[in-house]
Chimera marker file (.cmm) of the C-alpha trace (Angstrom):
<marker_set name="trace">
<marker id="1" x="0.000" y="0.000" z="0.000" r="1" g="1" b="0" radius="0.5"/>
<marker id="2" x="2.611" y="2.581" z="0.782" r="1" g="1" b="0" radius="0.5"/>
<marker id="3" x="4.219" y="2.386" z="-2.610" r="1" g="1" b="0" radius="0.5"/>
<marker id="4" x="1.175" y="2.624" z="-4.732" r="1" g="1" b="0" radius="0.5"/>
<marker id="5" x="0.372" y="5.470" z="-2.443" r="1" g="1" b="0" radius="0.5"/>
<marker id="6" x="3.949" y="7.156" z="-2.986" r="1" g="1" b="0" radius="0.5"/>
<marker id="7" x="3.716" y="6.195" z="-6.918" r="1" g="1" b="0" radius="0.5"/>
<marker id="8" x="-0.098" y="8.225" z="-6.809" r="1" g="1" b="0" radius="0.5"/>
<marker id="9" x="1.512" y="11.279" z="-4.899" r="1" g="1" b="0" radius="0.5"/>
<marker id="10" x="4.462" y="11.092" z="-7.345" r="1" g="1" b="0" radius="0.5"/>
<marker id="11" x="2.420" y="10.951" z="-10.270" r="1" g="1" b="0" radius="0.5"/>
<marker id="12" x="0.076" y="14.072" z="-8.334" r="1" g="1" b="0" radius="0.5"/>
<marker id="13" x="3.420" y="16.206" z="-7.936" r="1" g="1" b="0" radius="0.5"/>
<marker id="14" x="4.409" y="15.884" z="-11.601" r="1" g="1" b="0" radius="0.5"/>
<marker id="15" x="1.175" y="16.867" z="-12.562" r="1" g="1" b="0" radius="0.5"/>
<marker id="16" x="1.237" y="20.116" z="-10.467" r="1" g="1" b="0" radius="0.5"/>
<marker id="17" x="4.640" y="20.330" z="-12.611" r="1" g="1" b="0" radius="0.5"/>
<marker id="18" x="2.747" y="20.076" z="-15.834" r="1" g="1" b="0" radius="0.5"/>
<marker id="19" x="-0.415" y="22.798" z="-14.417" r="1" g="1" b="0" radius="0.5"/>
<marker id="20" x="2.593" y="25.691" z="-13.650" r="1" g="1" b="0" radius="0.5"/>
<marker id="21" x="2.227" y="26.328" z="-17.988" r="1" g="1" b="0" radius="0.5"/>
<marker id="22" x="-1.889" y="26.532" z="-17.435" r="1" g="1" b="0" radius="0.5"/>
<marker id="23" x="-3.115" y="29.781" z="-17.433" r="1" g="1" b="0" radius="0.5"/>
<marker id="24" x="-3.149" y="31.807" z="-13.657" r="1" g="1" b="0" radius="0.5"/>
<marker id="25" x="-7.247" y="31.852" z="-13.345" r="1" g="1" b="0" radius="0.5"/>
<marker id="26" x="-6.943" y="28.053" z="-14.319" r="1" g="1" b="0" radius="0.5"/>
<marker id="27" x="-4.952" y="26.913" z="-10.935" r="1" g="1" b="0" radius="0.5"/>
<marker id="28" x="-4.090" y="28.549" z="-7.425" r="1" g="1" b="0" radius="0.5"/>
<marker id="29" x="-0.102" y="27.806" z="-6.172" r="1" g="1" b="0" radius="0.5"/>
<marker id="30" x="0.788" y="28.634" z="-3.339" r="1" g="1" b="0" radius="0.5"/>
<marker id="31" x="4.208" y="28.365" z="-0.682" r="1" g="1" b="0" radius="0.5"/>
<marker id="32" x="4.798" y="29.364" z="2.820" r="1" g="1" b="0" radius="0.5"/>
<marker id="33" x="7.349" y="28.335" z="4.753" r="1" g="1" b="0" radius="0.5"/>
<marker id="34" x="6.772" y="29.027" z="8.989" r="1" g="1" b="0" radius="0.5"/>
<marker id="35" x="8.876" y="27.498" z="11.482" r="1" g="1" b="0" radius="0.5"/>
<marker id="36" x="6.818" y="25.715" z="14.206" r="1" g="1" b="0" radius="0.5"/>
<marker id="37" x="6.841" y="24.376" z="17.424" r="1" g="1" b="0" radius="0.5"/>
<marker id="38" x="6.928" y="20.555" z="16.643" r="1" g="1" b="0" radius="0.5"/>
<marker id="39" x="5.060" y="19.943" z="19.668" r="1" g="1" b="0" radius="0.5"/>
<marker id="40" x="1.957" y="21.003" z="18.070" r="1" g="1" b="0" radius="0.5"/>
<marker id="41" x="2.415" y="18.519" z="14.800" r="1" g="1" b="0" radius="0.5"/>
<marker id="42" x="-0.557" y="16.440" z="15.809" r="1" g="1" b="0" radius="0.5"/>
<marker id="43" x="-2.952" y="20.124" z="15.987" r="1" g="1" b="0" radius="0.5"/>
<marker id="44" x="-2.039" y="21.198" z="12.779" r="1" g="1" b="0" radius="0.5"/>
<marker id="45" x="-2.043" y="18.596" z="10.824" r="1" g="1" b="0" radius="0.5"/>
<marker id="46" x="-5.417" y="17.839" z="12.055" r="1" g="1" b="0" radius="0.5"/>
<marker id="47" x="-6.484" y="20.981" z="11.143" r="1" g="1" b="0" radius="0.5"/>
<marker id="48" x="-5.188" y="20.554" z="7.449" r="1" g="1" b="0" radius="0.5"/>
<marker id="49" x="-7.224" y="17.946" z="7.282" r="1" g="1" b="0" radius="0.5"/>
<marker id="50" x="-10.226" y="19.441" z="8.785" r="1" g="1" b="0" radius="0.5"/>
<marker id="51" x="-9.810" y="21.984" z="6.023" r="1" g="1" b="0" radius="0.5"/>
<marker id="52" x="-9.130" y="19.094" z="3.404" r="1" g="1" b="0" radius="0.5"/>
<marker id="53" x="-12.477" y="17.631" z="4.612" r="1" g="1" b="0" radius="0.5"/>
<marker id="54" x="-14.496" y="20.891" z="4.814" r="1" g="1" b="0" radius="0.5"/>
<marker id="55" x="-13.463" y="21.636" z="0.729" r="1" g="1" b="0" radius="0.5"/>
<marker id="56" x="-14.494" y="18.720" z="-0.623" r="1" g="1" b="0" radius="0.5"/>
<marker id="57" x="-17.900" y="19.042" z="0.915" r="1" g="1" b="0" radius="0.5"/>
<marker id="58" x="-18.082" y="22.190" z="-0.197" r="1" g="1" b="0" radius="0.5"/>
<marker id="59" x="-16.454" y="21.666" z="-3.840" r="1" g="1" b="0" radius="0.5"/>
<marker id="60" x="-18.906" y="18.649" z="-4.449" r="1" g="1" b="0" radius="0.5"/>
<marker id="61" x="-22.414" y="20.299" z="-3.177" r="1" g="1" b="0" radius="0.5"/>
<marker id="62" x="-24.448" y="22.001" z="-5.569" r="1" g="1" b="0" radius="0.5"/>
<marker id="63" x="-24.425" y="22.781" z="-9.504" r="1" g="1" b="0" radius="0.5"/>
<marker id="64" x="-23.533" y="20.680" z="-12.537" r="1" g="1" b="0" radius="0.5"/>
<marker id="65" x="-19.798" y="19.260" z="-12.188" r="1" g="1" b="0" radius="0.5"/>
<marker id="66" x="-17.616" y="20.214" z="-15.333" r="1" g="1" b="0" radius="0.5"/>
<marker id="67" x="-14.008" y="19.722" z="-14.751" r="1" g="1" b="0" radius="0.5"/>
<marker id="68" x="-12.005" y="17.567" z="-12.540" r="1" g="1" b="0" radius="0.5"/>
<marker id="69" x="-9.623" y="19.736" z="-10.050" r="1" g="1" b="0" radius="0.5"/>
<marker id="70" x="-6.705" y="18.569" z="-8.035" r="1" g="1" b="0" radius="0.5"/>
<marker id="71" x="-6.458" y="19.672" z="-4.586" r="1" g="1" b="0" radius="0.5"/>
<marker id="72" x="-2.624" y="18.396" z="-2.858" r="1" g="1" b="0" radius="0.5"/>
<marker id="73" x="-1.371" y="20.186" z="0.568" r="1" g="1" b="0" radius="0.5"/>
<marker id="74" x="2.411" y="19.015" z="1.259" r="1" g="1" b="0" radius="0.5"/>
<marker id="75" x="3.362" y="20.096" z="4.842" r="1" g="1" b="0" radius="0.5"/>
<marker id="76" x="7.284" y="18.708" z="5.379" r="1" g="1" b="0" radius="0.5"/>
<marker id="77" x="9.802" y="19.532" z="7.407" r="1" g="1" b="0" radius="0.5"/>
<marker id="78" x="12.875" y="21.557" z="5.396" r="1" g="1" b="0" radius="0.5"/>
<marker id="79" x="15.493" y="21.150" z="8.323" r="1" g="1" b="0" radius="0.5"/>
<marker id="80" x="17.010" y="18.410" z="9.601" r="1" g="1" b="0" radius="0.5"/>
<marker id="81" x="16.230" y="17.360" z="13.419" r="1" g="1" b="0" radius="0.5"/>
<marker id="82" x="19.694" y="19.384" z="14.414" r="1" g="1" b="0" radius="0.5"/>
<marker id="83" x="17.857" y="22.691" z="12.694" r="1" g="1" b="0" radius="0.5"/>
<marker id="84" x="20.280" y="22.642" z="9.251" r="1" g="1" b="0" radius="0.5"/>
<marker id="85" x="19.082" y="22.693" z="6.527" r="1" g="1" b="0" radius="0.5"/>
<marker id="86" x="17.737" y="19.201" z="4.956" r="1" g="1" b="0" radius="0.5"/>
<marker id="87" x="18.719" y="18.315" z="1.166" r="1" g="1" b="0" radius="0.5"/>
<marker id="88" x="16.881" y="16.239" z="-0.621" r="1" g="1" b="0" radius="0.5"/>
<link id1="1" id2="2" r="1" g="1" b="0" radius="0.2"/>
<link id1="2" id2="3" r="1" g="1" b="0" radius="0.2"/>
<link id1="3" id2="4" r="1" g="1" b="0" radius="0.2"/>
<link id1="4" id2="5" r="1" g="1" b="0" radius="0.2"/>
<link id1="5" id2="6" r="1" g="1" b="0" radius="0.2"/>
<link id1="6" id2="7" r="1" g="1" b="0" radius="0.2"/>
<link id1="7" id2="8" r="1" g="1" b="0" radius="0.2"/>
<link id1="8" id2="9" r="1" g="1" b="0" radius="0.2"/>
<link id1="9" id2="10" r="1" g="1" b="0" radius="0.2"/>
<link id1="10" id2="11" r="1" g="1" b="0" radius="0.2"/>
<link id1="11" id2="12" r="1" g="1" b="0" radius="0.2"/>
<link id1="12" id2="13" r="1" g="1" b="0" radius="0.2"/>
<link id1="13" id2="14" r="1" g="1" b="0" radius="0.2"/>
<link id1="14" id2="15" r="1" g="1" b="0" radius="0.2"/>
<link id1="15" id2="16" r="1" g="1" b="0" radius="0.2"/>
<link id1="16" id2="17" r="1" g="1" b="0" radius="0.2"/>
<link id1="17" id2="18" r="1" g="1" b="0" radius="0.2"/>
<link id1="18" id2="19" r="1" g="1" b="0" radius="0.2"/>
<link id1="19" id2="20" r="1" g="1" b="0" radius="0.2"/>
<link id1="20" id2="21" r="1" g="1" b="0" radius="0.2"/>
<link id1="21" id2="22" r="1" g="1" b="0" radius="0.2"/>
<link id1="22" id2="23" r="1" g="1" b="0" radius="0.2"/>
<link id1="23" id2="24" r="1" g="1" b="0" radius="0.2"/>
<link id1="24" id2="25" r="1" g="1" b="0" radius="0.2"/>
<link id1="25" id2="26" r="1" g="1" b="0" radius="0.2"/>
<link id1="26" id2="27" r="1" g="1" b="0" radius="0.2"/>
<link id1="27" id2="28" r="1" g="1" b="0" radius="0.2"/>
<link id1="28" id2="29" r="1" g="1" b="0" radius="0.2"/>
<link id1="29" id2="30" r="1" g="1" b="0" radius="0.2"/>
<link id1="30" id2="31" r="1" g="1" b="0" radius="0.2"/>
<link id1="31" id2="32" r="1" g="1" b="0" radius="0.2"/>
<link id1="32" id2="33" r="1" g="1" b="0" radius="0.2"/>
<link id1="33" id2="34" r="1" g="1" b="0" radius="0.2"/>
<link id1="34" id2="35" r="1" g="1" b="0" radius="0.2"/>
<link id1="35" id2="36" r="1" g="1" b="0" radius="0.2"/>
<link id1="36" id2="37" r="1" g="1" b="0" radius="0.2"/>
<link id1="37" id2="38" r="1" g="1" b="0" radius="0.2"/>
<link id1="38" id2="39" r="1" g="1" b="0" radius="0.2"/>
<link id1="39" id2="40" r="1" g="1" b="0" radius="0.2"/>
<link id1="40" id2="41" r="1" g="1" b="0" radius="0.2"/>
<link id1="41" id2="42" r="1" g="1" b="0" radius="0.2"/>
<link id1="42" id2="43" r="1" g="1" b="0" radius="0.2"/>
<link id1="43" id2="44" r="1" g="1" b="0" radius="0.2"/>
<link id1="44" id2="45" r="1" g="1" b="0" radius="0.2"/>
<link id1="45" id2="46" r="1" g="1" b="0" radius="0.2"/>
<link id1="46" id2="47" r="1" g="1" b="0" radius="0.2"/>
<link id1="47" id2="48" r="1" g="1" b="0" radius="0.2"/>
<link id1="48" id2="49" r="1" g="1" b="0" radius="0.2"/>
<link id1="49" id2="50" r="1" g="1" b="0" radius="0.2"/>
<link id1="50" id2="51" r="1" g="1" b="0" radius="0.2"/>
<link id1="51" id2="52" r="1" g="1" b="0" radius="0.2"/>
<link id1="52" id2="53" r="1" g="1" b="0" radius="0.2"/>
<link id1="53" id2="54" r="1" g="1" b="0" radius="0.2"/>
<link id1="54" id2="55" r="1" g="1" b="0" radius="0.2"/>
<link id1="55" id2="56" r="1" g="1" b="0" radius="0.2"/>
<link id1="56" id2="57" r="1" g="1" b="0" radius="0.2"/>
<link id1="57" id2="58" r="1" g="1" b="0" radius="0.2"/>
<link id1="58" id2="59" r="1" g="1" b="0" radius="0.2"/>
<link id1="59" id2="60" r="1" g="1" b="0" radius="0.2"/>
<link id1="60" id2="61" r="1" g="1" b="0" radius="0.2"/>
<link id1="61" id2="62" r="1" g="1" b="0" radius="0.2"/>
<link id1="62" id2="63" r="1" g="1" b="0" radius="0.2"/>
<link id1="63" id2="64" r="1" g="1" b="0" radius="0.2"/>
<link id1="64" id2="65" r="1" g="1" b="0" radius="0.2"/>
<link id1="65" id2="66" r="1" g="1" b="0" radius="0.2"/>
<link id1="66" id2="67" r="1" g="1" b="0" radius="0.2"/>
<link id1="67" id2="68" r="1" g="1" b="0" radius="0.2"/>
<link id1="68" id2="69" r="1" g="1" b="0" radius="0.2"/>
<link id1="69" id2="70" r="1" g="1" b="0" radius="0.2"/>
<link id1="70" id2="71" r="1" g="1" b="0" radius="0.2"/>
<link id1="71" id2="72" r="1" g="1" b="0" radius="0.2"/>
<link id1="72" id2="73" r="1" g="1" b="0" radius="0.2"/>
<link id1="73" id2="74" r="1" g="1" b="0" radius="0.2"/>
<link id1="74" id2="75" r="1" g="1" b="0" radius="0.2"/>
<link id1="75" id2="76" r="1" g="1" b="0" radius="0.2"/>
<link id1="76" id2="77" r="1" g="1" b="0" radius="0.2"/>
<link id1="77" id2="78" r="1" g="1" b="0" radius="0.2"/>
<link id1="78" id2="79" r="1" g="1" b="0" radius="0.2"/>
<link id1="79" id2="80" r="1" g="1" b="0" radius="0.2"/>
<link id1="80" id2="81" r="1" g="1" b="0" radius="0.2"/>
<link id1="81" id2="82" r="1" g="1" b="0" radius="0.2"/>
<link id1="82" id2="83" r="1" g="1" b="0" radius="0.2"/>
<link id1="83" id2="84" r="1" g="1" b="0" radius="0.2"/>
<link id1="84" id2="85" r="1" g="1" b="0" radius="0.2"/>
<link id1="85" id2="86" r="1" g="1" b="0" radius="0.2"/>
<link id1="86" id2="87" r="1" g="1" b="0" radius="0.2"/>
<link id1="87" id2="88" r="1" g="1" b="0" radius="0.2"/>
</marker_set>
């Protein structure tokens, strides 16, 4: 299970790739980078997938469905436990 669900968010990714040549009104990127208080991992990633949750109800309710969108959230650590930078 954990490589076809690697391969899927692979396959995901390189899409995004593809979508940066798409027209602006036709996709929404976006990157922040915050540092965080590790502690409160659990908290926020439950709240990303609150949010997660709370658009697709909304995105699938109502009207005639046209067009099938993409939504991906990556939230990963860029430093390395000893606060360097990680390379990937």
């Amino acid at each position: 299970p954990y490589s076809a669900v690697k391969m899927n968010h692979t396959q995901v990714l390189t899409k995004a790739i593809s979508a940066l040549d798409d027209e602006p009104g036709e996709r929404d990127f976006a990157s922040m980078y915050v540092a965080i208080d590790t502690s409160r991992l659990p908290e926020l990633k439950a709240w990303i997938k609150e949010f997660r949750d709370k658009f697709c109800l909304r995105a699938g309710t109502g009207g005639d469905k046209d067009a099938v969108y993409c939504l991906a959230t990556q939230f990963f650590q860029l430093t390395s436990p000893d606060g360097a930078r990680r390379s990937r």
